[in-house]
N, C-alpha and C positions, 0 to 999 in steps of 0.2 A: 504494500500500500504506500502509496507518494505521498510523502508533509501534504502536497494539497490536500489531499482525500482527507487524510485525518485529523486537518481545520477546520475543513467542511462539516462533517461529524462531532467533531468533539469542542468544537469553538462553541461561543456562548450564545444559547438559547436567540430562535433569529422570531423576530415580530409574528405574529400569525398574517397569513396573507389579507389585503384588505379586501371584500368584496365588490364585485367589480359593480358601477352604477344602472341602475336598471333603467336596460329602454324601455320610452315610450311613446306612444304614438296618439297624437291626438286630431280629429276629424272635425274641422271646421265644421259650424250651421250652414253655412253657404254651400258644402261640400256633401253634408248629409241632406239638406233637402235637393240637392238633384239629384243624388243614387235614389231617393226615397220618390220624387216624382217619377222616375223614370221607370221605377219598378211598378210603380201604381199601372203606369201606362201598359205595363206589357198582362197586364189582368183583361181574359175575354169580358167584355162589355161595356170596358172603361172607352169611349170614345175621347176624353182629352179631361185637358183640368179646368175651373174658374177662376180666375184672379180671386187673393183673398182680400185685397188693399186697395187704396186708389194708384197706386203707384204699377201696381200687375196691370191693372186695367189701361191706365195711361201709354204701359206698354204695348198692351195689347191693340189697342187703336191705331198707336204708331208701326204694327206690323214686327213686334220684336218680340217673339216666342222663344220663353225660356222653359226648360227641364223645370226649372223648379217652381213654375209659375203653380199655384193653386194647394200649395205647400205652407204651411206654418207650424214653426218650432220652439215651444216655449221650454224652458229650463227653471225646475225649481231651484231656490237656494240652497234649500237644504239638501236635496241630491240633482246636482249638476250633471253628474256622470247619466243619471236616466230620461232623459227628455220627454216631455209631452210633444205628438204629434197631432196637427190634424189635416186633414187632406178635403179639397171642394174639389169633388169631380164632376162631370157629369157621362149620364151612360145610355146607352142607345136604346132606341125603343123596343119594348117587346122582352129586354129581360128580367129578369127575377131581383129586384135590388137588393133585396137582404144576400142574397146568393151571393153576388158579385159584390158587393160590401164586407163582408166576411173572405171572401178572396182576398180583397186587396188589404185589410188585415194582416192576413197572414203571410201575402207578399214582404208587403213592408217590414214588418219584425222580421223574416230570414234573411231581404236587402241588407236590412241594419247591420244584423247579429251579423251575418255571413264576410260580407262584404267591407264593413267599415268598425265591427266589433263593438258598435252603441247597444246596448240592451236598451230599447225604447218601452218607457214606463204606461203610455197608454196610446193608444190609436184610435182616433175619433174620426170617421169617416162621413162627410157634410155629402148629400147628393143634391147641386148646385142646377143640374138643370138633365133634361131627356131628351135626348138629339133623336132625327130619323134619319139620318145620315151613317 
């Protein structure tokens, strides 16, 4: 065995290693309400969202269609991490809305969880209007 080895070894007691800083990854409101509109949209019956604001609407007049339009995200203080959802769709004529309401439900929570790792604390689905389109 070589003097290094038995420094190494027999030298005085060395710090416990520190551990290392935990990542983490956090998902902009901005960023979860377009995963979250966009999932809504791929639900059969959802025909598109409604502005929730004047400011969607204003968009929408002016021809600027966003993912996240008909989307709002509220955050309690006390749990930030879980978000309140709620979605204004509207859905096409002839279907079942509780059905397809309950879809998009459970779209949106596997979006969330799946995709962006938010565990959304409720999901309120507003049906804003019934196209025949």
């Amino acid at each position: 065995m070589s003097e290094h080895e038995r420094d190494a070894t027999d030298g005085p007691p060395r710090p416990a290693p520190q551990s290392a800083p935990t990542d983490a990854t956090e998902v902009s409101d901005e960023a979860l309400s377009t995963l979250i509109g966009l999932a809504a949209h791929e639900v059969p019956g959802v025909v598109g969202m409604a502005p929730t604001n004047l400011s969607e609407g204003i968009r929408r007049i002016l021809g600027v269609s966003q993912a996240d339009e008909g989307v709002d995200i509220e955050r309690d203080p006390q749990r930030p991490d879980r978000p309140d959802v709620r979605l204004h769709v509207v859905v096409a004529y002839g279907v079942n809305i509780p059905v397809v309401a309950e879809s998009v439900v459970e779209r949106v929570r596997y979006a969330a969880e799946k995709y962006a790792g938010v565990a959304v604390r409720e999901v309120d689905v507003h049906v804003a209007g019934v196209s025949r389109d």
